[in-house]
DSSP file (Angstrom, degrees, kcal/mol; ACC not computed):
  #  RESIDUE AA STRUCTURE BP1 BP2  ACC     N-H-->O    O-->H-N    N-H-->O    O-->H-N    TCO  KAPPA ALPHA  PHI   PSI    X-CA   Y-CA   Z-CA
    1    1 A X              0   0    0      0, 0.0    48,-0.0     0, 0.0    44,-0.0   0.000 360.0 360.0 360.0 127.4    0.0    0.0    0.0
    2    2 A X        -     0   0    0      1,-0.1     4,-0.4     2,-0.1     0, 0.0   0.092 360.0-112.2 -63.6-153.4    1.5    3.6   -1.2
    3    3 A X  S  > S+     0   0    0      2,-0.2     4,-1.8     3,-0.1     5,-0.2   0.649 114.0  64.1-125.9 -49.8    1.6    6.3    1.7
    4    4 A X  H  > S+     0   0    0      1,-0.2     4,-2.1     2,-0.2     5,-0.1   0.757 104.5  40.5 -80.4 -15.1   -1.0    8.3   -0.1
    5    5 A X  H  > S+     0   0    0      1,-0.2     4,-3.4     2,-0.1    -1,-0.2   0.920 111.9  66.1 -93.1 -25.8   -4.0    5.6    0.2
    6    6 A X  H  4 S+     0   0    0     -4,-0.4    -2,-0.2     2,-0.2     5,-0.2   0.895 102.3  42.2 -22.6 -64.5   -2.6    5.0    3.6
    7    7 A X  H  X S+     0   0    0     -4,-1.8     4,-3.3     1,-0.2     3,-0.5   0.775 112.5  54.3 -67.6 -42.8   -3.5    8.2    4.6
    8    8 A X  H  X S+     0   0    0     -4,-2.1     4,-1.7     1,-0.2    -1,-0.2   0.837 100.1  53.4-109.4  12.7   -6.6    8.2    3.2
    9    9 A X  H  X S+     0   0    0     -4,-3.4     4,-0.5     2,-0.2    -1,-0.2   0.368 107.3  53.6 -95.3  24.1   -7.9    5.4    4.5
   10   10 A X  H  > S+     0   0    0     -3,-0.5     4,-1.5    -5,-0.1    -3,-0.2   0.363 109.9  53.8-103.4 -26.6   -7.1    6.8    8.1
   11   11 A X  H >< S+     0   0    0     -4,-3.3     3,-1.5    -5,-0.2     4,-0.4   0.908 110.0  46.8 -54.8 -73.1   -9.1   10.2    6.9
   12   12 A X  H >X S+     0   0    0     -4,-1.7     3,-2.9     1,-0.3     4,-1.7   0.663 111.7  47.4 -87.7 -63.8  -11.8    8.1    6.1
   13   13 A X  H 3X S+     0   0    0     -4,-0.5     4,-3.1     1,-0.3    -1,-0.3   0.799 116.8  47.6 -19.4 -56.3  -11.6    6.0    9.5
   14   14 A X  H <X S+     0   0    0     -3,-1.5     4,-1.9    -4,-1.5    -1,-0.3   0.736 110.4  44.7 -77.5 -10.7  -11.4    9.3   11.4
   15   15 A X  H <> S+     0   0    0     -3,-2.9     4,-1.6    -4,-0.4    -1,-0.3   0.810 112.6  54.8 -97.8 -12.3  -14.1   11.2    9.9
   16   16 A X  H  X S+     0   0    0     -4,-1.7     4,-0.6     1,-0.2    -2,-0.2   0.971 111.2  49.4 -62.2 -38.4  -16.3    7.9   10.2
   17   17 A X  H  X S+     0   0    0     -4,-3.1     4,-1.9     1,-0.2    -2,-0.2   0.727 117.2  38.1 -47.5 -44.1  -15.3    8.2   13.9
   18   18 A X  H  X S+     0   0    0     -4,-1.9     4,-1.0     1,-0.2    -1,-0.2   0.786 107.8  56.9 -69.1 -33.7  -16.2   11.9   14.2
   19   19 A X  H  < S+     0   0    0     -4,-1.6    -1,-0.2     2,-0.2    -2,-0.2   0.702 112.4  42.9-111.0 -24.3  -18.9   11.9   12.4
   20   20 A X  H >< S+     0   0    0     -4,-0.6     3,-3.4     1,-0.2     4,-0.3   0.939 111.8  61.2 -70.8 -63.3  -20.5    8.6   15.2
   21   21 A X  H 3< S+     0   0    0     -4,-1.9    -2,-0.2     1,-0.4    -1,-0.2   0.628 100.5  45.4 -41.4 -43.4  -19.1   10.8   17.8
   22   22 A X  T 3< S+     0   0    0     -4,-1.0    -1,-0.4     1,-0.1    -2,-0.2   0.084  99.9  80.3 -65.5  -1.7  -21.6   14.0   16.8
   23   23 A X  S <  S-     0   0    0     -3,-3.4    -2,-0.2     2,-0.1    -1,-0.1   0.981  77.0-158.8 -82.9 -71.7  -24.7   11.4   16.7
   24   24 A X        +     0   0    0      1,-0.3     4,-0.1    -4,-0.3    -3,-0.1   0.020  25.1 164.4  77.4   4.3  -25.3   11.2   20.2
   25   25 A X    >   -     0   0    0      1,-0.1     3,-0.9     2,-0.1    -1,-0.3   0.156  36.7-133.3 -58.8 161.1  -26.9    8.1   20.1
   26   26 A X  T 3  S+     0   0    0      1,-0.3    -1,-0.1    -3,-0.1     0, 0.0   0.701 100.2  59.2 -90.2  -8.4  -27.3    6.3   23.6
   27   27 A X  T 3  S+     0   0    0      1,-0.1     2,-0.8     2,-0.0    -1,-0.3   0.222  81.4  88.2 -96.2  27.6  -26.3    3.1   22.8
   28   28 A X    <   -     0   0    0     -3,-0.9     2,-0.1    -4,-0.1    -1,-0.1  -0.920  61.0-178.8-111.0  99.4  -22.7    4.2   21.5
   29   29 A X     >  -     0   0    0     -2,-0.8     4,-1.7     1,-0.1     3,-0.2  -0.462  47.3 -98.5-100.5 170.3  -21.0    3.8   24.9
   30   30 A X  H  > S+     0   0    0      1,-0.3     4,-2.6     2,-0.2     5,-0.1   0.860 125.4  54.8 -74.2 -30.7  -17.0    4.9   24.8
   31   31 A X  H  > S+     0   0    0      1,-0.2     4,-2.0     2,-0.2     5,-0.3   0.971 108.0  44.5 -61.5 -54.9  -16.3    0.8   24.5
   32   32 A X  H  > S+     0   0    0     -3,-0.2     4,-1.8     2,-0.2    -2,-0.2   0.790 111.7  54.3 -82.9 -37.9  -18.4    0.5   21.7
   33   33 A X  H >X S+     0   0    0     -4,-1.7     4,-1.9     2,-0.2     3,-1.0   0.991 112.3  48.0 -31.2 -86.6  -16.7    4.0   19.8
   34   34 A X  H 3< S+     0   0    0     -4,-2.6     4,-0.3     1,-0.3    -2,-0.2   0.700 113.7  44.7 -65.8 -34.8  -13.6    2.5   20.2
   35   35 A X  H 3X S+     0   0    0     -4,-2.0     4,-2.0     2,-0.2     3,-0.4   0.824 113.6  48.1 -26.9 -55.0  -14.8   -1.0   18.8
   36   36 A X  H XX S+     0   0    0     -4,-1.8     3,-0.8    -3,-1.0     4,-0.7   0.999 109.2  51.6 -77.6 -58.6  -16.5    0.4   16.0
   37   37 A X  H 3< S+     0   0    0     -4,-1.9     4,-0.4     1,-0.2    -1,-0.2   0.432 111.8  57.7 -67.1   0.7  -12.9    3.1   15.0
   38   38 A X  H 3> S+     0   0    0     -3,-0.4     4,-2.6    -4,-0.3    -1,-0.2   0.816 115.7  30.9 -90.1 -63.2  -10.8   -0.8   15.2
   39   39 A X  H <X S+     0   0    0     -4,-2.0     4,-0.6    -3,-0.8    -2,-0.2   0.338 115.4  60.9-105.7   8.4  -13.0   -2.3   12.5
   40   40 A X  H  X S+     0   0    0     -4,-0.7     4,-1.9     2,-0.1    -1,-0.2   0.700 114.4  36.8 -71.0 -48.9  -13.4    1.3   10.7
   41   41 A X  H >> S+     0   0    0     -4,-0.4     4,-1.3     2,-0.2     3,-0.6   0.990 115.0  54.0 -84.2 -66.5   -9.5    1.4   10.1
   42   42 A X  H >X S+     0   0    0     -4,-2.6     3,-2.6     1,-0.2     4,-2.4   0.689 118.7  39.5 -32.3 -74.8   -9.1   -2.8    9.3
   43   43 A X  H 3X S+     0   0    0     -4,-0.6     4,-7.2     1,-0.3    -1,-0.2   0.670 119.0  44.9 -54.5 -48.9  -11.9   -2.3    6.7
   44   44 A X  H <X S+     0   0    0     -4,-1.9     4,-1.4    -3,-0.6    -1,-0.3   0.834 115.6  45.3 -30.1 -57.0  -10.6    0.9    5.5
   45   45 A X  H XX>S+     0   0    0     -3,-2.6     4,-2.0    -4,-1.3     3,-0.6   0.915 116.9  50.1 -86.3 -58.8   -6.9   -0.2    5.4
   46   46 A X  H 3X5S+     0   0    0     -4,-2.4     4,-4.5    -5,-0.4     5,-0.3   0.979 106.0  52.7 -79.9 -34.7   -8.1   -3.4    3.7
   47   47 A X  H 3X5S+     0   0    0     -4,-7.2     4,-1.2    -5,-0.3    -1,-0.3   0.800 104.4  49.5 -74.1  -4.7  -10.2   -1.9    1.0
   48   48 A X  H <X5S+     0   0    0     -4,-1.4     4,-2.1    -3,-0.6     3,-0.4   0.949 115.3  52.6-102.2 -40.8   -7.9    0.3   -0.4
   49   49 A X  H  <5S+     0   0    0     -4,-2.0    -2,-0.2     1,-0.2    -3,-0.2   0.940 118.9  42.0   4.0 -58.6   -5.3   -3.3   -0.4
   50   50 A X  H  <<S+     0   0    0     -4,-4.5    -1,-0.2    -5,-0.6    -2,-0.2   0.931 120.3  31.8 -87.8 -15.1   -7.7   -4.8   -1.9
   51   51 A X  H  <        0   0    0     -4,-1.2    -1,-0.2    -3,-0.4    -2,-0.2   0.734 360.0 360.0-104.0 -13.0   -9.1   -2.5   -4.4
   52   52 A X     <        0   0    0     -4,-2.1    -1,-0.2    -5,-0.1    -3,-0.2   0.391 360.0 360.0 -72.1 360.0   -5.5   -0.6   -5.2
């Protein structure tokens, strides 16, 4: 993986992250945040692998 899809699949991660984080819903407890930004970056990380 080059440097530059690196990067943007950790934007993407983070703005998925921000963007739960501004929801307020009550069932996204800080455990569940941090869960959800884990398997936000794998997926990230792996689709641009797989589709670069």
């Amino acid at each position: 993986m080059c440097a530059t899809c690196a990067f943007t699949a950790a934007a993407g991660a983070a703005g998925f992250r921000t963007w739960l984080q501004t929801r307020g819903w009550a069932w996204l407890t800080p455990r569940r945040l941090r869960r959800l930004t884990v398997v936000s970056v794998i997926a990230a990380f792996a689709g641009m692998t797989i589709t670069f």
